[in-house]
C-alpha positions in Angstrom: 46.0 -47.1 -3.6 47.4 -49.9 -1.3 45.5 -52.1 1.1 48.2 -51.3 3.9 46.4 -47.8 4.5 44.9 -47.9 8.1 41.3 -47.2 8.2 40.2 -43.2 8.6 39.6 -42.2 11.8 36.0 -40.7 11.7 36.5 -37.4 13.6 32.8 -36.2 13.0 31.6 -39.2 15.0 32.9 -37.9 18.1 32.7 -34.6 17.6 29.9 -33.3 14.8 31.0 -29.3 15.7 34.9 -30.1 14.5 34.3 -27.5 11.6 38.4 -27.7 11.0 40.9 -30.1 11.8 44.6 -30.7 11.4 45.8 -34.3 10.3 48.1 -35.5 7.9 48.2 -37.4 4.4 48.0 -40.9 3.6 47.2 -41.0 0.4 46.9 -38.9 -3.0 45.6 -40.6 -6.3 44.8 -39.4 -9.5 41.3 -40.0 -10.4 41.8 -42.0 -13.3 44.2 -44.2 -11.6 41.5 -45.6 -8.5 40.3 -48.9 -8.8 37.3 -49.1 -11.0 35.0 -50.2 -7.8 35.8 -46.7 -6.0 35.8 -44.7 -9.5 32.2 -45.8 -9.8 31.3 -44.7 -6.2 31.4 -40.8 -7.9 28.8 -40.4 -10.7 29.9 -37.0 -11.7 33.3 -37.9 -12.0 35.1 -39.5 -15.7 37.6 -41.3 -16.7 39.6 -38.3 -18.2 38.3 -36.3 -15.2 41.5 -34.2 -13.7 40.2 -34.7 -10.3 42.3 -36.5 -7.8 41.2 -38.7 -4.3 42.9 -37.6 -1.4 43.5 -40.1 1.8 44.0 -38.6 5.4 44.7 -40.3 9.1 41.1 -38.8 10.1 38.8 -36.8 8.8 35.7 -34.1 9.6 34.3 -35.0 6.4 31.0 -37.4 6.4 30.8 -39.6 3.9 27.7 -40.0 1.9 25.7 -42.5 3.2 23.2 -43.8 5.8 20.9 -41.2 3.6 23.0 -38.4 4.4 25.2 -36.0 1.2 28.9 -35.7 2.2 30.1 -32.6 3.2 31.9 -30.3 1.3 34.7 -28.1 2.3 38.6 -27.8 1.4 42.2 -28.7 3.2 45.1 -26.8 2.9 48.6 -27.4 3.7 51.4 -24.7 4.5 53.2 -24.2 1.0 49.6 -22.9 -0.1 48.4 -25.6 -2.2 44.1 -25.9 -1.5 42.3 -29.5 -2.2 38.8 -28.4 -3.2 36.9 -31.5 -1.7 33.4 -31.6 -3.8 32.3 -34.9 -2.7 33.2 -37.8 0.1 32.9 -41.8 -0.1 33.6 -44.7 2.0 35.9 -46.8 -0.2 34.5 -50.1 -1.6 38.3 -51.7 -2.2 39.9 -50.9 1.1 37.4 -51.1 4.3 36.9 -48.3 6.6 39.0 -45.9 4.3 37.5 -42.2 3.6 37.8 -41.0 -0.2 38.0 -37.3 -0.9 37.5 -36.2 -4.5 37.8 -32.6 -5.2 41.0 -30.8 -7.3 43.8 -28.8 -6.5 45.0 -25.3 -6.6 47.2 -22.9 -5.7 46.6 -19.7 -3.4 49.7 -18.3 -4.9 48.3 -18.8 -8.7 47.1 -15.7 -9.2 50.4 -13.9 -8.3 52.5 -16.5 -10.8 53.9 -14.8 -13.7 52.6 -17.5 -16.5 54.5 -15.6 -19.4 58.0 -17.0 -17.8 57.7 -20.8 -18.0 61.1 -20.9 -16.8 59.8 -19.8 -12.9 56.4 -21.7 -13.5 56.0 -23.9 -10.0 55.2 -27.3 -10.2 51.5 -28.1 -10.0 49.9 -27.9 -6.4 49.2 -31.2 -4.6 49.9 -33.3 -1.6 52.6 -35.3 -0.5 52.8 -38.2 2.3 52.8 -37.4 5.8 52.5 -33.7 4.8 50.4 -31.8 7.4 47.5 -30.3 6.5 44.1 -28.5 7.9 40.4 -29.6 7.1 38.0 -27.0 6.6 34.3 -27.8 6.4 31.1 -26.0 4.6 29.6 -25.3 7.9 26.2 -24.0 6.1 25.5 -27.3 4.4 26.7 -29.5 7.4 24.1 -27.9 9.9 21.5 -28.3 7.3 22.3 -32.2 6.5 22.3 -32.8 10.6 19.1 -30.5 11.1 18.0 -33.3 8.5 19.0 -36.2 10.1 17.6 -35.4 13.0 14.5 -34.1 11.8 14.0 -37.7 10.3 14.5 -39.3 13.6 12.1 -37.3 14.6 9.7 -38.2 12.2 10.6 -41.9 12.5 10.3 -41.9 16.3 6.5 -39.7 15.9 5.4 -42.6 13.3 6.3 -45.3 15.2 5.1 -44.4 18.0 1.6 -43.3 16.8 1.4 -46.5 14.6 3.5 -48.8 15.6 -0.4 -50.8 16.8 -2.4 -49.3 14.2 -0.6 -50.3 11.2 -0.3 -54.7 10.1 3.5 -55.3 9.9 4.6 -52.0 11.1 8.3 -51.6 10.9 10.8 -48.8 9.9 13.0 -49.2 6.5 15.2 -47.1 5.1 15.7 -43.1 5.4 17.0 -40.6 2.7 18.0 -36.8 4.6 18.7 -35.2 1.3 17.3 -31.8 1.1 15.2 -32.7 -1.8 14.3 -35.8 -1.1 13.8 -36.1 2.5 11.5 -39.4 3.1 10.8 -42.3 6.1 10.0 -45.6 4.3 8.4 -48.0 6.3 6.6 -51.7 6.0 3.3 -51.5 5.9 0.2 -49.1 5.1 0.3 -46.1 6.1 -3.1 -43.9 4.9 -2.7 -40.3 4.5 -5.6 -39.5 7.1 -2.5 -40.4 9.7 -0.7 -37.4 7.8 -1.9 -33.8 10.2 -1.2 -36.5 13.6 2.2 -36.9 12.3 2.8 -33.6 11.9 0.8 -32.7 15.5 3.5 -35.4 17.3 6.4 -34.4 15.4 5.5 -30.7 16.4 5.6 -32.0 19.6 8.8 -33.7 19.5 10.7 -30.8 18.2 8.5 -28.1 20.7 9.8 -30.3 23.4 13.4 -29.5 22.7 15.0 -33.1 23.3 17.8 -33.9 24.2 20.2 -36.0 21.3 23.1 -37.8 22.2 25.3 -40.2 21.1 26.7 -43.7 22.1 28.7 -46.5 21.2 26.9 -50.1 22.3 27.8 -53.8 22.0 25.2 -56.0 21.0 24.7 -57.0 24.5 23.3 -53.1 25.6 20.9 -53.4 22.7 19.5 -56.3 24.0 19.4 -54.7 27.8 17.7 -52.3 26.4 15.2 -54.1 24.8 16.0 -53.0 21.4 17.4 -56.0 19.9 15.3 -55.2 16.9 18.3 -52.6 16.1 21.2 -54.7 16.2 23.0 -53.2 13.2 23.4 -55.9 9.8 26.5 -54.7 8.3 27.7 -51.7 10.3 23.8 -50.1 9.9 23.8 -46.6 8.5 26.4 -44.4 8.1 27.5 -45.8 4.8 27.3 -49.6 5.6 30.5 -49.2 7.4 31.8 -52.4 9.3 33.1 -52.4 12.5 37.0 -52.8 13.1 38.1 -55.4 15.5 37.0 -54.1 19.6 35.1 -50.9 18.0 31.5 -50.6 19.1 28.1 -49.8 17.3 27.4 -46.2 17.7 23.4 -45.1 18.5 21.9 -41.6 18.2 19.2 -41.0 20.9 16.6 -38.8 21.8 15.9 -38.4 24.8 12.6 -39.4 25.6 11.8 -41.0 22.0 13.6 -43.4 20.1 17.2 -44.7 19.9 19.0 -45.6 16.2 22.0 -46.9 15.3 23.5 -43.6 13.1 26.5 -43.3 12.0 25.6 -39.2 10.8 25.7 -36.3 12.2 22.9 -34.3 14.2 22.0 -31.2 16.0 22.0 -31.5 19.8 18.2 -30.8 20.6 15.2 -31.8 18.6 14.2 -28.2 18.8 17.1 -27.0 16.9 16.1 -28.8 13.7 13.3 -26.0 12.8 10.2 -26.3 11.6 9.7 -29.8 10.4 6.9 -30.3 7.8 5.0 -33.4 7.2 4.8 -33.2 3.6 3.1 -36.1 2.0 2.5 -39.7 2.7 2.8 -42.4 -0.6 2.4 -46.3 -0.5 3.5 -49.0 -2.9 3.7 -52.4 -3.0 3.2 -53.1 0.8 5.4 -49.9 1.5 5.0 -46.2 3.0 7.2 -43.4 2.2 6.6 -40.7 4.5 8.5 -37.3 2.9 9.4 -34.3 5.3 11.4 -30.7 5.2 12.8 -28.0 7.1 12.3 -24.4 7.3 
């Protein structure tokens, strides 16, 4: 895949409820063919695996990362031919490009008479510049943003309760998987904290805040007295570096916290559901703090 393809445009930044969206092809790679730095980026994927990577201008699809799965979902183009897209990766040889791995088919396969080879249609796939439409598995995105933003939520409650109470506070590292939905943080956290977690995250969500999204500079993180956050690396969202004039982008609520995030999220803290505190673990000078939704 050359080094000449522009980065993807990241649609779902801008817009998390684009559920389908037309853009065009970049790219199409066999699976076997990627480099072997973006091969090893899909764990379920081999060598012999008939899967192919498919490259578009922008994408709806979030990439996993920043503790968030990718979405799944399909395109589709207007001679018929489906991409199945089972998982979604930033790639690690080309910066800022989007990876979709999935297979094709055909919508017409089923009416192809495979007794007469002479007729058989040449296997469905993509071609450059072809137009075609992005379709998103709505189900699992609202649950993966209900998830991120639940773990705001939590993060904002813990830090705010214990931000004074615990030696060398400091939040780490999220994961917004549905089972394995944690806040690590420095420090020790002990579990007597655990039912006023769950009282202020309660709150949090009851109170139905709002959650927005920005882009900042370095300078508005300082102006805002959060110089703390100042993303190393492009910050979540996959470790994704900023292209030349392009702004950090920050997911607030309202009345809590502010994060750098490049995921997706629900628009008021109400709107992630019940939000269960469910267990509080330390090791080695750590806290992992582990959640769910109804």
């Amino acid at each position: 895949m050359s080094g000449l393809i522009p980065r993807t445009v990241l649609a779902f930044q801008h817009n998390a409820k684009l559920y389908t969206l037309p853009t065009s092809v970049l790219a199409v790679t066999p699976f076997p063919s990627l480099a072997e730095a973006d091969r090893q980026l899909f764990k379920s994927a081999t060598a012999d695996d008939d899967s192919s990577v498919v490259v578009t201008r922008e994408t709806i699809f979030h990439p996993q990362g920043g503790g968030q799965p990718s979405d799944t979902g399909s395109m589709s183009s207007s001679t018929g031919d489906i991409f199945s897209v089972h998982a979604v990766r930033m790639s690690a040889t080309n910066e800022g490009q989007v990876l979709h791995l999935g297979r094709f088919h055909s919508s017409d396969l089923d009416s192809t008479d495979s007794t007469n080879s002479t007729t058989k249609p040449p296997p469905p796939s993509f071609t450059p510049d072809e137009p075609v439409t992005q379709n998103l598995d709505v189900a699992k995105r609202l649950l993966y943003s209900r998830l991120h933003t639940a773990g705001h939520v939590l993060g904002a409650a813990v830090r705010h309760l214990l931000e004074s109470q615990v030696p060398n506070f400091d939040e780490l590292k999220a994961s917004h998987f549905p089972d394995s939905a944690a806040c690590e943080f420095a420090g020790l956290i002990e579990g007597k904290w655990k039912n006023d977690i769950q009282a202020k995250v309660d709150e949090y969500v009851a109170a139905a805040m709002p959650v927005e999204v920005d882009f900042w500079t370095d300078e508005d993180f300082r102006a805002n007295g959060l110089e703390r956050l100042i993303p190393n690396n492009g910050g979540e969202g996959g470790g994704v570096k900023l292209a030349p004039g392009e702004k950090y982008r920050v997911v607030k609520i309202v009345g809590a916290e502010v994060y750098p995030c490049g995921g997706t999220h629900v628009d008021t803290t109400e709107q992630c559901g019940k939000v269960g505190v469910r267990k509080i673990s330390r090791s080695k000078g750590t806290s992992r703090v582990s959640y769910n939704v109804s």
